[in-house]
Structures are given as structure tokens and as C-alpha cells.
LUMGUPA-11456 format. One record per residue (C-alpha): residue in three letters; residue number from 0; chain; x, y, z. Coordinates in pm, 1 decimal, padded with zeros to 6 digits. Layout:
BEGIN
(pt "ALA", NUM, "A", (X, Y, Z)),
...
***
This chain:
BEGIN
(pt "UNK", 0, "A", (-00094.9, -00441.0, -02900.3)),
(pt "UNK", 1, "A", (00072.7, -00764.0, -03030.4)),
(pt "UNK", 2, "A", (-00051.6, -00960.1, -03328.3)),
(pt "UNK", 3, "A", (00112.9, -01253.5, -03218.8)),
(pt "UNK", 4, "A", (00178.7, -01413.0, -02836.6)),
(pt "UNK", 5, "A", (00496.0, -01314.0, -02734.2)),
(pt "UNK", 6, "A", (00744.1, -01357.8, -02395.8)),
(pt "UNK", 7, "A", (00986.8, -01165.4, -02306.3)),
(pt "UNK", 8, "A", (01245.8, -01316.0, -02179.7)),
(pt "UNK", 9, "A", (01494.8, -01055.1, -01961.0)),
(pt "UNK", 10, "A", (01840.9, -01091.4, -01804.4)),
(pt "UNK", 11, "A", (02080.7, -00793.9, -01622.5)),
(pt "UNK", 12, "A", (02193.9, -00697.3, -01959.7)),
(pt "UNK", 13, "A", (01841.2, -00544.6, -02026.4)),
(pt "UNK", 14, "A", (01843.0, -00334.5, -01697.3)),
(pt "UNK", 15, "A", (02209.5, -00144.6, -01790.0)),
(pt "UNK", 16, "A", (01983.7, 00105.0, -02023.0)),
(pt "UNK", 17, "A", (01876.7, 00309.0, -01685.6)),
(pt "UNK", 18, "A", (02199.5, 00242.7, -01515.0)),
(pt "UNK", 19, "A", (02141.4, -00079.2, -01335.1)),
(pt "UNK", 20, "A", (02522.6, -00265.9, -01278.2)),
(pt "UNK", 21, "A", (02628.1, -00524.3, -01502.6)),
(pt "UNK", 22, "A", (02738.1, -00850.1, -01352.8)),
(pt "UNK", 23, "A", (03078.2, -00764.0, -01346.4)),
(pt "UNK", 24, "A", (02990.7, -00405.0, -01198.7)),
(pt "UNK", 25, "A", (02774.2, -00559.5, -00932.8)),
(pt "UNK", 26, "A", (03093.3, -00779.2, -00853.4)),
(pt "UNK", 27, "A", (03280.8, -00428.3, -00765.4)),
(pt "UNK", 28, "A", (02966.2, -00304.3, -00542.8)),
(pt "UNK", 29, "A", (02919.9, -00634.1, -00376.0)),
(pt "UNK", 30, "A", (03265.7, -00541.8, -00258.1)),
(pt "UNK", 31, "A", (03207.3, -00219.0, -00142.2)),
(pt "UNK", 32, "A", (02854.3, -00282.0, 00009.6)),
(pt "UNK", 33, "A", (03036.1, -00533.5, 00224.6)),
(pt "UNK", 34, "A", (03296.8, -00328.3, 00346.2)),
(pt "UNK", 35, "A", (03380.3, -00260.7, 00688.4)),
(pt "UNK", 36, "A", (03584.8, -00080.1, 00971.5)),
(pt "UNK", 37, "A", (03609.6, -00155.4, 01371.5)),
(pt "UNK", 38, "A", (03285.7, 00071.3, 01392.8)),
(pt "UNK", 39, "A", (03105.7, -00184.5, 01230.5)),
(pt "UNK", 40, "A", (02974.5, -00195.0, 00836.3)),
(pt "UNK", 41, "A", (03070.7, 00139.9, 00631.9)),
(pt "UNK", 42, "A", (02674.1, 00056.8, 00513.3)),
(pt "UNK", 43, "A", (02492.0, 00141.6, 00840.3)),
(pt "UNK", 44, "A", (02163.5, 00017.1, 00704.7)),
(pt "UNK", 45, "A", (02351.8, -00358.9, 00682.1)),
(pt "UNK", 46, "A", (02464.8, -00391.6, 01018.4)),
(pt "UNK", 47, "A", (02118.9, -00253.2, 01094.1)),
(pt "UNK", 48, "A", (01948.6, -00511.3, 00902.5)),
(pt "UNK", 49, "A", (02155.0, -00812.3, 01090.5)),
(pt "UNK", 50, "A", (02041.3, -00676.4, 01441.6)),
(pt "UNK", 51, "A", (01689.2, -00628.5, 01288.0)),
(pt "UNK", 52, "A", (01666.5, -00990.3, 01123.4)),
(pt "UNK", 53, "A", (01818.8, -01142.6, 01421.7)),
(pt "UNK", 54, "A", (01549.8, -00936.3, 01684.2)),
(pt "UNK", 55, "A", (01294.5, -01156.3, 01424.8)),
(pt "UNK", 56, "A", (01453.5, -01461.7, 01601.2)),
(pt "UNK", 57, "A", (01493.1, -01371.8, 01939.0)),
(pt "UNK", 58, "A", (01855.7, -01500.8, 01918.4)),
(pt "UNK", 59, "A", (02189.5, -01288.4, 01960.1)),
(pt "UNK", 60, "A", (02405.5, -01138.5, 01701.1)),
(pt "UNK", 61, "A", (02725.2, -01230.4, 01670.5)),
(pt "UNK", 62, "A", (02856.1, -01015.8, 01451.9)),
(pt "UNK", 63, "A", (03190.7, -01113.2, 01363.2)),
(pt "UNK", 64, "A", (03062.3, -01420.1, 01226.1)),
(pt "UNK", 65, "A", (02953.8, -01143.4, 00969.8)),
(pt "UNK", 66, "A", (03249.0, -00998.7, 00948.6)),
(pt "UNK", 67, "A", (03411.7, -01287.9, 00834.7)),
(pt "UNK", 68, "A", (03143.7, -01393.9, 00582.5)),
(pt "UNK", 69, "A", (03159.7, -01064.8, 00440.2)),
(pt "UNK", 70, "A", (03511.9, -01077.3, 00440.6)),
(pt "UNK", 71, "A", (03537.9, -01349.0, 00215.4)),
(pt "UNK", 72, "A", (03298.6, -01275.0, -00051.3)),
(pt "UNK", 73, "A", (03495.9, -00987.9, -00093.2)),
(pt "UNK", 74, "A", (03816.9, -01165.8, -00161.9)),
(pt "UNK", 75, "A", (03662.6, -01456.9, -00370.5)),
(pt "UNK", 76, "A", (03450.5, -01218.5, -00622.6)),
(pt "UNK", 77, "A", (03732.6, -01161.2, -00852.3)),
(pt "UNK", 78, "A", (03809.9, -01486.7, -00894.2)),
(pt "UNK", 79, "A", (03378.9, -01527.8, -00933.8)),
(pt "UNK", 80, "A", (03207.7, -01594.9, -01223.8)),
(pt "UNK", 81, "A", (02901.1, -01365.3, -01037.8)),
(pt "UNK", 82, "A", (02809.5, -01320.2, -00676.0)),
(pt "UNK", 83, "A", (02498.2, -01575.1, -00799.5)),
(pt "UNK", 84, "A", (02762.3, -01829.8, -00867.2)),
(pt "UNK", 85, "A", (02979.7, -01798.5, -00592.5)),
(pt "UNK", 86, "A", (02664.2, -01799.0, -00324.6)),
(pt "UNK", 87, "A", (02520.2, -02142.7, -00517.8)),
(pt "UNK", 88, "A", (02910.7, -02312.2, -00443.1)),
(pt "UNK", 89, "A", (02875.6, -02200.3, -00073.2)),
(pt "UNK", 90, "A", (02469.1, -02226.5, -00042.4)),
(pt "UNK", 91, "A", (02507.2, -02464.1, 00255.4)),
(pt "UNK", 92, "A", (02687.5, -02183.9, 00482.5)),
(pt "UNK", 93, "A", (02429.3, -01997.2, 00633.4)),
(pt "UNK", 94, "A", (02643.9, -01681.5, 00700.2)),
(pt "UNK", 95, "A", (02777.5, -01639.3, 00352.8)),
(pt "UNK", 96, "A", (02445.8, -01719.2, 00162.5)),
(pt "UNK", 97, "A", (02257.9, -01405.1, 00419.6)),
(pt "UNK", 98, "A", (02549.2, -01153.3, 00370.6)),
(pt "UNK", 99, "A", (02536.0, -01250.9, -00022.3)),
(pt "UNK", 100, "A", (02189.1, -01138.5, -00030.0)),
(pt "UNK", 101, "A", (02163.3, -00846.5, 00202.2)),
(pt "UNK", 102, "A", (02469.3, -00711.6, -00022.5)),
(pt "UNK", 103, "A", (02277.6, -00781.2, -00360.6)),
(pt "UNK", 104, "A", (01923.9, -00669.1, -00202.2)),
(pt "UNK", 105, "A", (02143.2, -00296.6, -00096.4)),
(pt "UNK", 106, "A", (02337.1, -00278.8, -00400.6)),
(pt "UNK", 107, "A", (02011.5, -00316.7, -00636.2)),
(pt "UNK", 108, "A", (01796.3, -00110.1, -00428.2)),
(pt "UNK", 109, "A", (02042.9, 00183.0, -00409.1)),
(pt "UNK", 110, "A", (02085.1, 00140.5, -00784.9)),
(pt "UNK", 111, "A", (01704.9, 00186.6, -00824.7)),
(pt "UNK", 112, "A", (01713.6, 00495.2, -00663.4)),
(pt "UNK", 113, "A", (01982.7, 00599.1, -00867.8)),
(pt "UNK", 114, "A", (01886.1, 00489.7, -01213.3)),
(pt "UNK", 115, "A", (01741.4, 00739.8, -01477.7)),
(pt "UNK", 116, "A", (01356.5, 00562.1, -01395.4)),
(pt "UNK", 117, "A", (01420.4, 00755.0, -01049.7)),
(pt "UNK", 118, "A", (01103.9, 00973.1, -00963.6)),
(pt "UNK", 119, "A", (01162.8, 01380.2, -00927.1)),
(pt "UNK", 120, "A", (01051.9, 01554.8, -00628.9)),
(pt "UNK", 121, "A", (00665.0, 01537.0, -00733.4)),
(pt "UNK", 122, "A", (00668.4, 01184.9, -00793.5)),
(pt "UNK", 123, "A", (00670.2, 01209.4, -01199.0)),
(pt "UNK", 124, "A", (00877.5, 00970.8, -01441.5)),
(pt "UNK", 125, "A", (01012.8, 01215.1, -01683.3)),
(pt "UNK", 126, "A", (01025.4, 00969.2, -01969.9)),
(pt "UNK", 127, "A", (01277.3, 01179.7, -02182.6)),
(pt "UNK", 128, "A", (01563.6, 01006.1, -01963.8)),
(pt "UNK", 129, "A", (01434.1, 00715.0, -02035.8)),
(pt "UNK", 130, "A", (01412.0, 00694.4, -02458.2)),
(pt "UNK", 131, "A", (01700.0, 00484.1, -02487.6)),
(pt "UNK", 132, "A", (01510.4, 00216.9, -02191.1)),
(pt "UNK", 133, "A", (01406.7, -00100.2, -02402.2)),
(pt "UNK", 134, "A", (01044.5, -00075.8, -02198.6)),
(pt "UNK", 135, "A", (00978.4, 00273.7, -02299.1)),
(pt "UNK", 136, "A", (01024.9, 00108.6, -02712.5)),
(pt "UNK", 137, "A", (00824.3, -00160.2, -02586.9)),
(pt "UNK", 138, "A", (00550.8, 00074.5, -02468.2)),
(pt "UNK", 139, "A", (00529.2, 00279.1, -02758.8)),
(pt "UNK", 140, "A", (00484.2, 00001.9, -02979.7)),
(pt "UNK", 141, "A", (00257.8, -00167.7, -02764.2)),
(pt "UNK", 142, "A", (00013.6, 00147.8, -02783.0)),
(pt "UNK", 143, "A", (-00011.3, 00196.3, -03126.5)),
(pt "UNK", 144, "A", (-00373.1, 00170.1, -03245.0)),
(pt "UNK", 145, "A", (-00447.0, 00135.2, -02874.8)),
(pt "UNK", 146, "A", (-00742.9, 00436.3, -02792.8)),
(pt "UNK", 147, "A", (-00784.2, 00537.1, -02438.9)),
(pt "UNK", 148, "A", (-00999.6, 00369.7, -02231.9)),
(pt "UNK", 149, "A", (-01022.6, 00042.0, -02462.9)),
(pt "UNK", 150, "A", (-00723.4, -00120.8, -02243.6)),
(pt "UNK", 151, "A", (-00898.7, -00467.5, -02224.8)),
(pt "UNK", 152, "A", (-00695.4, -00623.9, -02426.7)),
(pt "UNK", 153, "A", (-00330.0, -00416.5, -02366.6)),
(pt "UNK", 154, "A", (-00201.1, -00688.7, -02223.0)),
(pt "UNK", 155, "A", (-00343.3, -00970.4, -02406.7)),
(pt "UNK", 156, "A", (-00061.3, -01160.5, -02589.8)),
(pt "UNK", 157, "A", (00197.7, -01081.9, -02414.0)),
(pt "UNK", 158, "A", (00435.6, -01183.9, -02066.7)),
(pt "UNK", 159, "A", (00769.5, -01106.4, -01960.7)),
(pt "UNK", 160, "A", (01003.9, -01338.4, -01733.0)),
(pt "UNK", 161, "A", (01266.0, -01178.0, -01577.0)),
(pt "UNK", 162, "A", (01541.5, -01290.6, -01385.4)),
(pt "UNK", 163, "A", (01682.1, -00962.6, -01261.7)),
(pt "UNK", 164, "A", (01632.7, -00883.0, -00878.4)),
(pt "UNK", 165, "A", (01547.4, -00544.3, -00976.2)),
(pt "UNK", 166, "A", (01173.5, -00396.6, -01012.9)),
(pt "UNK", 167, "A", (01277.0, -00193.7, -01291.5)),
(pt "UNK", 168, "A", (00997.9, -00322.8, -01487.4)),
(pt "UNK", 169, "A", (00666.3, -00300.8, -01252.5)),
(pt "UNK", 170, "A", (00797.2, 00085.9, -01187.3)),
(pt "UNK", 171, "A", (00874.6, 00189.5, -01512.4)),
(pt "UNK", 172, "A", (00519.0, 00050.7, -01654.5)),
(pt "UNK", 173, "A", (00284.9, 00262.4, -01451.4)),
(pt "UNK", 174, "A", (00426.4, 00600.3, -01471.2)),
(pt "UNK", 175, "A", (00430.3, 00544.9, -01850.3)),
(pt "UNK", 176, "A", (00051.9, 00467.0, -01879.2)),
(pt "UNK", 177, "A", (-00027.7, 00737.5, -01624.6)),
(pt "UNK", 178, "A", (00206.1, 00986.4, -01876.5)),
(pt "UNK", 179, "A", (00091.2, 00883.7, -02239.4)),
(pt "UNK", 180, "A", (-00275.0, 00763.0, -02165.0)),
(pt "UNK", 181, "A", (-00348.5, 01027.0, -01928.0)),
(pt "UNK", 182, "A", (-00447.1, 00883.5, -01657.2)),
(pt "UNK", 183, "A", (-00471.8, 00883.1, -01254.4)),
(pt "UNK", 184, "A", (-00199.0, 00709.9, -01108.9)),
(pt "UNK", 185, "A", (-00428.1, 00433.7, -00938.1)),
(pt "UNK", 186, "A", (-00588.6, 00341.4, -01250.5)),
(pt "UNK", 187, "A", (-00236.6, 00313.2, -01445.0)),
(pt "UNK", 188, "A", (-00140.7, 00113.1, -01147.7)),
(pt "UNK", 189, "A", (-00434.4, -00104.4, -01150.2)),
(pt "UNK", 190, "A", (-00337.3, -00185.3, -01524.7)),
(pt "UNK", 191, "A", (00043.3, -00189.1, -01500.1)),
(pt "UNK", 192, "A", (-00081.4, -00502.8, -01261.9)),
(pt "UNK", 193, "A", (-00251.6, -00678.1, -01580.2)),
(pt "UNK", 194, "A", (00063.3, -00766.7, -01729.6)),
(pt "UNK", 195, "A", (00220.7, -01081.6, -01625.3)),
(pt "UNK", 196, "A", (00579.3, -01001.6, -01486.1)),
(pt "UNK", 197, "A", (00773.1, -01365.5, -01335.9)),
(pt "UNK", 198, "A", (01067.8, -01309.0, -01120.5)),
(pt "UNK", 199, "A", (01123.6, -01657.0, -01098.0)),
(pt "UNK", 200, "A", (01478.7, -01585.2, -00837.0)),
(pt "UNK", 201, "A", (01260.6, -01371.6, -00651.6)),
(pt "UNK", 202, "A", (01296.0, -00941.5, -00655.2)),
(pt "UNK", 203, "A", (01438.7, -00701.7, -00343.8)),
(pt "UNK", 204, "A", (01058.4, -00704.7, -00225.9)),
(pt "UNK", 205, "A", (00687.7, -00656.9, -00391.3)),
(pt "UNK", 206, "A", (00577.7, -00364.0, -00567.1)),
(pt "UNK", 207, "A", (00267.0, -00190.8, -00473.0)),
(pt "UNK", 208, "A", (-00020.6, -00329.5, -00688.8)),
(pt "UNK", 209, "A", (00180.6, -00614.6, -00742.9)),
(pt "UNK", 210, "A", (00341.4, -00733.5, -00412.8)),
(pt "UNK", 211, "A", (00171.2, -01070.6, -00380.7)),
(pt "UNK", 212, "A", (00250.9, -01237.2, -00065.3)),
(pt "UNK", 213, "A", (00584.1, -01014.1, -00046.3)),
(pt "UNK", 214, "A", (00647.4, -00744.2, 00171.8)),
(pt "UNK", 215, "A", (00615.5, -00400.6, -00049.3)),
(pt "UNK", 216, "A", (00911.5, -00195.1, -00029.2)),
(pt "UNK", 217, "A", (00963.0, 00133.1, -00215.0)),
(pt "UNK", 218, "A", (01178.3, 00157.0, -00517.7)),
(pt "UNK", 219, "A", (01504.5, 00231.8, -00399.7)),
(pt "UNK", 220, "A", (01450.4, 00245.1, -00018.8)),
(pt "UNK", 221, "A", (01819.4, 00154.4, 00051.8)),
(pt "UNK", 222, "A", (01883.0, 00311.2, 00378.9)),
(pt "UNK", 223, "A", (01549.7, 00173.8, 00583.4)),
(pt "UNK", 224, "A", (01703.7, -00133.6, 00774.6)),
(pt "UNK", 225, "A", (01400.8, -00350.4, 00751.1)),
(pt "UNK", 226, "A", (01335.5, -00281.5, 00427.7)),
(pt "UNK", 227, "A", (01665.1, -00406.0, 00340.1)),
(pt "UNK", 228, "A", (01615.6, -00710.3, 00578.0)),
(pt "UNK", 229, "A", (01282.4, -00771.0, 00338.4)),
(pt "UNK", 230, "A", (01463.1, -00772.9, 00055.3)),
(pt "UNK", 231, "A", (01715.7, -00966.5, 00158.7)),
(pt "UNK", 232, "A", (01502.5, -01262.3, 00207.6)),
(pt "UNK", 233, "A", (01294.3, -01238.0, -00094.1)),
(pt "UNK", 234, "A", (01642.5, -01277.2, -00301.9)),
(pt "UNK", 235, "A", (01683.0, -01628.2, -00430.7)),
(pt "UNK", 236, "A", (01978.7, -01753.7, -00608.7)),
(pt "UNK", 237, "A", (01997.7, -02032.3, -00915.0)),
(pt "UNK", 238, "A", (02160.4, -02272.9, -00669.6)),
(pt "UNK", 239, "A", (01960.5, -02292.4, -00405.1)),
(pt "UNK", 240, "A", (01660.7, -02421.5, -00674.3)),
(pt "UNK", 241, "A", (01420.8, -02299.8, -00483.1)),
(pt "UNK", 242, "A", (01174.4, -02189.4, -00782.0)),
(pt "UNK", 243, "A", (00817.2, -02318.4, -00732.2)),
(pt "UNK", 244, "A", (00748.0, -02602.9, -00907.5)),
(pt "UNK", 245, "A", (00443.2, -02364.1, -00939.1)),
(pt "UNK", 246, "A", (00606.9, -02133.3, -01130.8)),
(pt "UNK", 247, "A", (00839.1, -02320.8, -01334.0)),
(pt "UNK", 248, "A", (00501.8, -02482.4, -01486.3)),
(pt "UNK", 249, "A", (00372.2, -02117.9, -01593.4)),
(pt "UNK", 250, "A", (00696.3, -02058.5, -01716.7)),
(pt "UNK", 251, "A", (00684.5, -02351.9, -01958.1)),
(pt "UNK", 252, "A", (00322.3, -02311.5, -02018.4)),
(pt "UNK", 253, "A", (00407.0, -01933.8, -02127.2)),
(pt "UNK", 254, "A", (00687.1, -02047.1, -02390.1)),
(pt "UNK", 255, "A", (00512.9, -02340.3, -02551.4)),
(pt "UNK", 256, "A", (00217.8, -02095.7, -02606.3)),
(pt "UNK", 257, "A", (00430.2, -01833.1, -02769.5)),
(pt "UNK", 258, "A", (00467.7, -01776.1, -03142.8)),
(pt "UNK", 259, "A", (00751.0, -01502.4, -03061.4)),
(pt "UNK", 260, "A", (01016.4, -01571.7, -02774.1)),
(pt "UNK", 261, "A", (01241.3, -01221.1, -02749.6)),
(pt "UNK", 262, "A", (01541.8, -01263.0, -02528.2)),
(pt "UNK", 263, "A", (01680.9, -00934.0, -02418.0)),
(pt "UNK", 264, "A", (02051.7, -00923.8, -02193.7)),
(pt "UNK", 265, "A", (02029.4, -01235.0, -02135.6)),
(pt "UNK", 266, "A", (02332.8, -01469.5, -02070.8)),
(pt "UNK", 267, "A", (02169.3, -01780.9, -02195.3)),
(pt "UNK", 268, "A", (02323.4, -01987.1, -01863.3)),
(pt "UNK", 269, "A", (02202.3, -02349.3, -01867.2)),
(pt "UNK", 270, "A", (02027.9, -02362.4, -01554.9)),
(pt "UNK", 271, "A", (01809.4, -02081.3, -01681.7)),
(pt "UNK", 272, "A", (01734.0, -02224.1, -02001.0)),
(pt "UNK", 273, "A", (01677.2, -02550.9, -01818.6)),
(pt "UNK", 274, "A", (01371.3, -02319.0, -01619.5)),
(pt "UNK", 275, "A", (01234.2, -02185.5, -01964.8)),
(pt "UNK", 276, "A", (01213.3, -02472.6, -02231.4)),
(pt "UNK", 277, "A", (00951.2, -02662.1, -02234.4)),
(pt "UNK", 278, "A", (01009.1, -03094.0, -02184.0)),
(pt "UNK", 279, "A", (00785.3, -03125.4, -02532.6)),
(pt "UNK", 280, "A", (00756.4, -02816.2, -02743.7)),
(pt "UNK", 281, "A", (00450.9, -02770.4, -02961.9)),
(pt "UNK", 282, "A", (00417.1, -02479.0, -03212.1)),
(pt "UNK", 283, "A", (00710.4, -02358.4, -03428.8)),
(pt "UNK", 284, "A", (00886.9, -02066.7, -03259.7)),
(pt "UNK", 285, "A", (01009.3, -01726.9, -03372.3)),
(pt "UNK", 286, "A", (01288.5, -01637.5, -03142.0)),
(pt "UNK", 287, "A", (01487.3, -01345.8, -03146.5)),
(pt "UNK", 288, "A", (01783.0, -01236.5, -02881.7)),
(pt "UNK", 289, "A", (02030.6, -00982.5, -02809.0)),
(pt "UNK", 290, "A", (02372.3, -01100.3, -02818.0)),
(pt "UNK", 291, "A", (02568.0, -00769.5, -02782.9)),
(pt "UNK", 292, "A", (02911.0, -00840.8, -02577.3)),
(pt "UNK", 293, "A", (02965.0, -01214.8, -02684.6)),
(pt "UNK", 294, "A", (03210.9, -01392.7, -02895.5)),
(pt "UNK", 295, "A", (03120.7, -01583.1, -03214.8)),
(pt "UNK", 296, "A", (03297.2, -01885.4, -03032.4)),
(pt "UNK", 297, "A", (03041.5, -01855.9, -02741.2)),
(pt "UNK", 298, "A", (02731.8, -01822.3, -02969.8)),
(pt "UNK", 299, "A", (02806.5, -02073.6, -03193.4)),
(pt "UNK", 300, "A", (02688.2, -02383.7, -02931.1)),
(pt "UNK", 301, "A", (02417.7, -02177.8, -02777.3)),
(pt "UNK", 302, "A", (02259.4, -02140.8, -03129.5)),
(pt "UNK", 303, "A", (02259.8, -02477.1, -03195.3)),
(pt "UNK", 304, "A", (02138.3, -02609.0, -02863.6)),
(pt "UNK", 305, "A", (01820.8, -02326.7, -02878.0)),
(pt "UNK", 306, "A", (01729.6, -02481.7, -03207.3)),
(pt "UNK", 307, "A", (01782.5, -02837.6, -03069.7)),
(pt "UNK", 308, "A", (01576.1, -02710.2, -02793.9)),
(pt "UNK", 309, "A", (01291.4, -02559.9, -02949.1)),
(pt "UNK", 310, "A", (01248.6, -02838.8, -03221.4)),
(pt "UNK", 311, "A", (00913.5, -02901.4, -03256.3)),
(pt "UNK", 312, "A", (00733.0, -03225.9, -03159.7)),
(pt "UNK", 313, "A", (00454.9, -03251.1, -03329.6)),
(pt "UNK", 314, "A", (00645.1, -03129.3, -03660.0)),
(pt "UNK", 315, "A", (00964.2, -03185.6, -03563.6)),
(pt "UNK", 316, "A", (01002.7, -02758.9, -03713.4)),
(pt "UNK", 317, "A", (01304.6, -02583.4, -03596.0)),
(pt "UNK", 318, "A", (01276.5, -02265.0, -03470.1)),
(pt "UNK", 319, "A", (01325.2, -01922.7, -03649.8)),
(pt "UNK", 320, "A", (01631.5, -01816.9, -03490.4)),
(pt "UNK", 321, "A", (01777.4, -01408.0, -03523.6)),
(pt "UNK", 322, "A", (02031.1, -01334.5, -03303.9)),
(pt "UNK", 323, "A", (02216.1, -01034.0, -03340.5)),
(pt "UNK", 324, "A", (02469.5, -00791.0, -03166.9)),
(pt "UNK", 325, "A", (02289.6, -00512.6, -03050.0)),
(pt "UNK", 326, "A", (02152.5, -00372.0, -02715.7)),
(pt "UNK", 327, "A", (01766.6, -00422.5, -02610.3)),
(pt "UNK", 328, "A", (01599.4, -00065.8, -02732.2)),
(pt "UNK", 329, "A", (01844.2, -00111.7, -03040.6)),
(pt "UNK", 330, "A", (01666.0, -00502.8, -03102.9)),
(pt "UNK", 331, "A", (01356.5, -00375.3, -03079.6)),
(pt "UNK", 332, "A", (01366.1, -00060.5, -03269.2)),
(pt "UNK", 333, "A", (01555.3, -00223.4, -03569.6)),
(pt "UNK", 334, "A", (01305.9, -00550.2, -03517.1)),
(pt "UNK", 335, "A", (00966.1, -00404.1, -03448.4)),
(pt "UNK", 336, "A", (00802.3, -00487.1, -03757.7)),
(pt "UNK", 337, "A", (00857.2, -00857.6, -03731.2)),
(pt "UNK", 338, "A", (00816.9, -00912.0, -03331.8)),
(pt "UNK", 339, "A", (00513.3, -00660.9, -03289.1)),
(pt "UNK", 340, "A", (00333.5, -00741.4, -03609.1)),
***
């Protein structure tokens, strides 16, 4: 359990520990997901998912239009900053913006299925593939002094945001409980649901226990058409600012109530920060952040603006900053003390 209120805060870096794609890597698979021949996409399940999504509107496929869109993603993704970047430059064309997201909603659910979270033929999470996963640290630290079948307050002080499309988080949590508390799998489902996970760009569909309004869609169900056609449309990207106003109030609400604020593989991108920080901050901060892969010259301004950020109002206290060069699991097994005490 945490001793103080804590948010997680969770970018793409984060999800590399079980073999989720960087955001260069999921440049390269964008590419390949999108490829085609003149029997139509080398991806069945894509081509599958345009006739399904376009039986949804009674209307008529066209699908060279498709072609085309898919065509030039491909080209323009080396010369993209991310696929999220080049679909918020081109978020008025209607073609480019659906291939964009049916290739990101295949790529990251065939990536599920393949990471080391996968499930083995009986349905178990064996969670020695998983040690070096920065949620199986979190979990083990989160049950210490924890005595099973006292779970009301698991979940108490703590929240993560993530902005990965991925459900990487919702599957993992389960499966643990079910494995180290030793219990039935609806039960460790039903309490996996008490902790408060925000996708605020949307995931490739709900989870069960946790699917909301969404449609649920297995983790990793790649090759089912309308599962992919789901997914697609539950993808949102930064420039189409379609985040509730909703949810970018909780989001705020969550930070200015933390005493901890743990950033793990996350990019620090503007627009993302502009989601998170609160317009008046109350209540000096502890924040610490994973920084592994960036350049002093890069970290040196984003410092500075998070303490500028996270000033205080009431005190006018700058924040407790650590940020330091080292993966997720490695931040929080080298930082436990301080963040979970």
C-alpha cells in the first residue's frame, strides 16, 4: 500500500519492458501493417476491417482511396516525428486519419499477443517473464503488509494515467492478484477494476471488467476484423483534442491531490503536459521520472519548465524534482523507499 497519494504517470517507454514497440519501432510496423499487393492488404484482417466499417455505413468501399492513404503514411513516417504526429498534421483527411488508426490499433494488438504478459495455453500469466515489467515491481511493493482478504484499501492512494494505446496495464494487474493473493480469477478481476487506470487518447478497445462504454476486445485479438474495426475507432490522437473536458478535469484533480507524481517512459511532449498540470497547483510535489535515452541538452528546459510548472500557489514551493537515467522497473527498484514510503 502507499503511504503517500501517488500518480503514475506512463508513456510508450514504460510498455518496451514486455516487448511493446518503441515509437520509432512502431514507425517500422506502421509500415509494414500498411503494406500491400494487387490482392489487396498483405494484413487480411485490414482490408477486412474497411469492408466491415464501411457495411456499418451502408456506403461502398472504395478501396483505392485506401490504397493511396496507406501509401503515403508509409513514405512520410521516416521523415515523422511519430505516426501520432504525422496523423495530427493531416487530421482533416478522413482517409489518412482511419488508415493511421486501423494500422496503430493492428500493430498494438498483435504486439499484445506477442509480448511476454501473453497468456499460455491455460490462460495463466507466468509472472517469471515478467520480473523485469515495471508493474510486476509496482505490485510487489504495493502488497507488502497487505494480508489477504483486507484489499479495501489496495488501491487507496494511488492512480495511473497512461497515454499508451495498449492495455498492458488492466491485463497484467489481474493475473497478478489472482497469482500472489490466491484468488479466483473473477474476484482478482473485480479488484484489478478498483484501481483508477486513464487512457486519456483512448486504448485498442475496453477490457473486460473495465470496458466502460467501449466495445471489449481480447488482448491481442489481431486477426478478428471487427475487433480491429473496434479498436480502430476507440484510438484517439493528441491532435485531434478530442479528450473529454471530463477527463482532463480528473486528470488535474488527480495531480494537484498527489504528494508523489512518478513519470515512467514518458516523453514529456507539451501537449501532454499541457493535459496533466494543473492551472493552480496546491500542495508541494515530489516528482520523480525516468529519463533513460535523452540528452542533457533536452532535459535541461524540461526540468526547469516542470518546476516552473509545479510551483506552488499557495506557497509558492517548488517541487522536489529526481530525474534520472534509468528504465521504469530500474526507477522503481532503486527508488522504492522514497516513492512507496
Amino acid at each position: 500500500m502507499f503511504k503517500h497519494n501517488t500518480v503514475f504517470i506512463v508513456g510508450a517507454g514504460a510498455s518496451t519492458e514486455v516487448g511493446l514497440p518503441t515509437g520509432y519501432e512502431l514507425k517500422k510496423k506502421i509500415i509494414e501493417a500498411l503494406s500491400f499487393s494487387s490482392k489487396g492488404f498483405n494484413k487480411n484482417e485490414i482490408g477486412a476491417a474497411l469492408v466491415d466499417i464501411y457495411n456499418q455505413r451502408s456506403d461502398s468501399l472504395d478501396i483505392n482511396r485506401y490504397f493511396k492513404a496507406a501509401t503515403d503514411i508509409s513514405r512520410a513516417m521516416h521523415g515523422a516525428l511519430s505516426i501520432d504526429n504525422f496523423l495530427a498534421t493531416h487530421r482533416a483527411d478522413e482517409d489518412i486519419l482511419l488508415m493511421g488508426k486501423l494500422a496503430i490499433a493492428s500493430v498494438i494488438l498483435e504486439e499484445e499477443g506477442r509480448s511476454k504478459i501473453q497468456l499460455d495455453a491455460n490462460g495463466d500469466m507466468l509472472l517469471e517473464k515478467a520480473e523485469s515489467y515495471w508493474m510486476n515491481t509496482f505490485c510487489k511493493l504495493m502488497s507488502e503488509e497487505v494480508v489477504r482478504g483486507d484489499f479495501a484499501a489496495l488501491f487507496h492512494d494511488v492512480s495511473i494515467i497512461t497515454f499508451n494505446y495498449d492495455r498492458c496495464i488492466e491485463h497484467f494487474l489481474p493475473h497478478y492478484l489472482e497469482t500472489y493473493f490466491l484468488i479466483d480469477k473473477v474476484q482478482a478481476h473485480k479488484l484489478a477494476s478498483t484501481l483508477s487506470v486513464i487512457h486519456p487518447y483512448g486504448r485498442v478497445g475496453g477490457y473486460p471488467s473495465r470496458s466502460g462504454s467501449a466495445p471489449t476486445i481480447p488482448f491481442g485479438s489481431h486477426k478478428n476484423p471487427q475487433h480491429l474495426a473496434a479498436a480502430a475507432n476507440q484510438v484517439q490522437t493528441f491532435g485531434e483534442k478530442l479528450v473529454s473536458d471530463v477527463i482532463v478535469k480528473k486528470m488535474k484533480q488527480l495531480i494537484n491531490d498527489a504528494e508523489h507524481i512518478v513519470f515512467l517512459g514518458f516523453s514529456f511532449a507539451d501537449m501532454n503536459m499541457e493535459l496533466l498540470v494543473p492551472e493552480d497547483v496546491y500542495g508541494r510535489k515530489t516528482i520523480f521520472a525516468t529519463t533513460l535515452g535523452m540528452s542533457d541538452t533536452n532535459l535541461h528546459p524540461i526540468k526547469l519548465k516542470m518546476i516552473s510548472d509545479f510551483r506552488t500557489l499557495d506557497t509558492n514551493a517548488a517541487p522536489d524534482v529526481h530525474m534520472v537515467e534509468m528504465s521504469a522497473n530500474d526507477l522503481l527498484n532503486n527508488y522504492w523507499r522514497p516513492i512507496f514510503k
